[in-house]
C-alpha positions as CSV (number, residue, x, y, z in Angstrom):
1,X,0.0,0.0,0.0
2,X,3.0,2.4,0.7
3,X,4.2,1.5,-2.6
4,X,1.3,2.4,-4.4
5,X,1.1,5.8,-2.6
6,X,4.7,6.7,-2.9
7,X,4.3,5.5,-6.9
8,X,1.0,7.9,-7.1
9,X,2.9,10.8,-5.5
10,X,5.6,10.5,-7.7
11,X,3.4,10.4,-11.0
12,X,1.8,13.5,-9.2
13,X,5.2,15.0,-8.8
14,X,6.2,14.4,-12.5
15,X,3.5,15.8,-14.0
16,X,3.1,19.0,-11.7
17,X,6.8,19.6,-12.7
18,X,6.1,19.3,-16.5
19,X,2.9,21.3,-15.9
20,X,5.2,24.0,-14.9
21,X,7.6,23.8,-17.6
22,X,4.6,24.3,-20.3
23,X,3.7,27.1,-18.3
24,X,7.1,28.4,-18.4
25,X,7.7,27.9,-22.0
26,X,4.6,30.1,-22.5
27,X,4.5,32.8,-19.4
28,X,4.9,36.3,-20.4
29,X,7.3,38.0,-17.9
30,X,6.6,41.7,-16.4
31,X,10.5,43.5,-15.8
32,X,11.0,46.8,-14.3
33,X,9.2,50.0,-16.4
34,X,12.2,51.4,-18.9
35,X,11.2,55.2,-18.4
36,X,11.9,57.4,-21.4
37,X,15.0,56.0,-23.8
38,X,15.3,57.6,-27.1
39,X,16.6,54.9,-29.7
40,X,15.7,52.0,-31.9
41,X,16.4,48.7,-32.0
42,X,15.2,45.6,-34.6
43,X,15.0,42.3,-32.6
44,X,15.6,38.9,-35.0
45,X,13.4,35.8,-33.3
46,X,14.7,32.4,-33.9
47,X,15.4,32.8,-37.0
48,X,18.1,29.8,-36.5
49,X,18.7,26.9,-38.8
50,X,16.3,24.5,-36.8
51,X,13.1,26.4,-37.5
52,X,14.1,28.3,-41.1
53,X,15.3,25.6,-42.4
54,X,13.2,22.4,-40.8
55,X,10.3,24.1,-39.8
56,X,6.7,24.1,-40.8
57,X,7.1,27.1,-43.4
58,X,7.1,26.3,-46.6
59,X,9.4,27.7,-49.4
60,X,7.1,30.6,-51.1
61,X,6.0,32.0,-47.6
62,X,9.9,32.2,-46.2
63,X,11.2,33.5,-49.4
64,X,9.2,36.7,-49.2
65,X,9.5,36.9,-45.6
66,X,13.4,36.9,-46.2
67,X,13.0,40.0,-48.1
68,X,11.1,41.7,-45.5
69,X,13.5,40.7,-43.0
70,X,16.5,42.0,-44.7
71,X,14.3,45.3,-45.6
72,X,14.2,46.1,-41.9
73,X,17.7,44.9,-41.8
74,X,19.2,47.2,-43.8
75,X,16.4,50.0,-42.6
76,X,17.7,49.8,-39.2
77,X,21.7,49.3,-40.2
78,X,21.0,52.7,-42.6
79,X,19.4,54.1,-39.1
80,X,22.6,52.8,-37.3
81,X,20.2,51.0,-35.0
82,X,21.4,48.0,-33.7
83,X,20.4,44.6,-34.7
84,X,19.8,42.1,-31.8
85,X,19.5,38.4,-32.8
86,X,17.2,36.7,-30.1
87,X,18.3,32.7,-30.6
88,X,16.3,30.0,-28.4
89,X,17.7,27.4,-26.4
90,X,15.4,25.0,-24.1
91,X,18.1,25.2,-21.3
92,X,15.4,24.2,-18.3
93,X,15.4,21.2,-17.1
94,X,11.6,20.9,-17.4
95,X,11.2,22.8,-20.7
96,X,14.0,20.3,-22.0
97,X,11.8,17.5,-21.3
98,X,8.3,19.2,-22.9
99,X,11.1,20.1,-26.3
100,X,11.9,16.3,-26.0
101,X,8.5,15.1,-25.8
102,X,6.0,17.5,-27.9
103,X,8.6,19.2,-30.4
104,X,11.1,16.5,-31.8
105,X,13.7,17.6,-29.3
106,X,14.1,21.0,-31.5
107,X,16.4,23.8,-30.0
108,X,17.2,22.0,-27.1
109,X,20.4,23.0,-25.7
110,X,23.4,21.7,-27.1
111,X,22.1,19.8,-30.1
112,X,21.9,20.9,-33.9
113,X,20.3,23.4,-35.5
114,X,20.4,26.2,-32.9
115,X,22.7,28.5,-34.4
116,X,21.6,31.2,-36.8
117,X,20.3,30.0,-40.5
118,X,22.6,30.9,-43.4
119,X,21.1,33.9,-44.3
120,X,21.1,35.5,-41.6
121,X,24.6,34.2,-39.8
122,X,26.9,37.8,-39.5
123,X,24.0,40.3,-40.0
124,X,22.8,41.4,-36.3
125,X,25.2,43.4,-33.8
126,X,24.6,41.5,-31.1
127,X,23.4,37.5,-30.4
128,X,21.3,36.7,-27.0
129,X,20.0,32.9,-26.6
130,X,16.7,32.9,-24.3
131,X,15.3,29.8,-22.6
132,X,11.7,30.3,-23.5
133,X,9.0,32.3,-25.7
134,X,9.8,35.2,-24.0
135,X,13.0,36.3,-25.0
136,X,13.1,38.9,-22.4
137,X,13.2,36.0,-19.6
138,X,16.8,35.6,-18.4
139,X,17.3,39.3,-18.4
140,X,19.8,39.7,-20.9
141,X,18.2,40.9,-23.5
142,X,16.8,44.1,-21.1
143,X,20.6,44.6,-20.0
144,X,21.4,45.4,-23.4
145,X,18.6,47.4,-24.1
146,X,19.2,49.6,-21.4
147,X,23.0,49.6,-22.4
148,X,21.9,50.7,-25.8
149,X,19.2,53.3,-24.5
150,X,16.6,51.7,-26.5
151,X,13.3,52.6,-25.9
152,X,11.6,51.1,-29.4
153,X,11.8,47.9,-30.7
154,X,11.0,46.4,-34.1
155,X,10.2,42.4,-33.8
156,X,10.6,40.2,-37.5
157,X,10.9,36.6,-37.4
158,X,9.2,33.1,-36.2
159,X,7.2,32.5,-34.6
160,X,4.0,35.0,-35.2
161,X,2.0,33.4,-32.6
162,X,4.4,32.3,-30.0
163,X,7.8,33.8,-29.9
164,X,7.5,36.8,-31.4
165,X,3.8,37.0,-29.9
166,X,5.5,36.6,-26.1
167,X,8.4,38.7,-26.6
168,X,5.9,41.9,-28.1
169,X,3.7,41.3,-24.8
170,X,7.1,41.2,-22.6
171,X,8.2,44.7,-24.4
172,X,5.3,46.2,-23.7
173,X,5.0,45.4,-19.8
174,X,8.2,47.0,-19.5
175,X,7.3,50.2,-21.3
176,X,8.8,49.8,-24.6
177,X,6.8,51.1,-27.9
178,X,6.6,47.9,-30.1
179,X,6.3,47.1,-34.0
180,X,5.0,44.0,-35.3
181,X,6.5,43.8,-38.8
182,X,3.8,41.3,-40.5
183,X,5.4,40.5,-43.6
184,X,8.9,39.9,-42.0
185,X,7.5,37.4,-39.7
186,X,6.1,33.8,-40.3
187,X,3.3,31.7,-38.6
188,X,2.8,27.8,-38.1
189,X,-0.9,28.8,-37.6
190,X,-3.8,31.0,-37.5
191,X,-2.7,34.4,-36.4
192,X,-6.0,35.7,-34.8
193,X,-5.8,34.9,-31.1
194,X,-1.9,36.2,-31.3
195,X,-3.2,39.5,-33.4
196,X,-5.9,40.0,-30.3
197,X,-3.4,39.6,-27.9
198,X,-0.8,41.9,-29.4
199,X,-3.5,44.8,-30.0
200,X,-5.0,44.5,-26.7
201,X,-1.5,45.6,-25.8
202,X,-1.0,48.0,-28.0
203,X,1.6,46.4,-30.1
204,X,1.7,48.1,-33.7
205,X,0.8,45.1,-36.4
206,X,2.1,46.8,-39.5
């Protein structure tokens, strides 16, 4: 009878911690309001060999996303705003599991496919990995945006309705003003519920 109980406890256990790297994967984190900063910044999301390349998007769609991309690209460089490639990892324990389990193991720490796609390998200033959606999570990425005095940010890249989705909604709890750019980013899905979310927010979809 012990047995039975520990074995039930421990099932319990197991799934309460994989509950909670799910919800980690797909929390939305608050960070400290940024107060008035005056420049610009373009954020690059994931756009690593593991999703361009493997991913669910098929040739036509990332073709003309490309050119969007490296429209803001060479927008911002012209600007001399900095470029900050935003390159995902699942480094948590938990979140390593759920990657394992629900998405072939993809961008899990210290396997293939994680660094930057060809096309986009030498173009940003600066490369940050992040651990979930959110790319703001570890706190990296809002060092350097302080660093940089940025108080904008322009988001291209994949995913439309997760990691570009979380890491608008993360922007704008810290007090950033925040651009969608629609044609520069790609989605595995319908957009709606992300586009409601966003614009609730007031993140700019243009």
């Amino acid at each position: 009878m012990t047995y039975v109980y520990a074995g039930g406890l421990a099932v319990l256990i197991a799934v309460g911690w994989l509950g909670h790297g799910v919800w980690r994967i797909g929390a939305v984190s608050q960070g400290m309001p940024i107060g008035a900063r005056a420049e610009t910044a373009l954020l690059l999301v994931d756009l690593q060999t593991v999703f361009w390349d493997d991913g669910p998007y098929d040739d036509a769609a990332k073709a003309a996303a490309q050119v969007a991309i490296f429209r803001e690209i060479d927008a911002a460089k012209a600007a001399g705003h900095p470029v900050v490639a935003l390159r995902q990892e699942w480094s948590i324990p938990s979140t390593k599991v759920v990657a394992r389990l629900s998405m072939q193991g993809a961008a899990v720490e210290g396997t293939a496919g994680t660094g930057l796609a060809d096309p986009f390998v030498g173009v940003a200033d600066h490369v940050l990995a992040k651990r979930v959606q959110d790319g703001f999570e570890t706190g990296e990425l809002d060092a350097l945006l302080e660093q940089l005095n940025v108080g904008r940010l322009r988001i291209v890249g994949l995913d439309f309705c997760y990691c570009v989705q979380k890491t608008a909604l993360a922007a704008r709890n810290r007090g950033y003003e925040v651009t969608v750019v629609r044609d520069a980013t790609l989605a595995s899905g319908p957009m709606a519920k992300a586009t409601s979310a966003m614009l609730s927010q007031n993140v700019v979809l243009n």
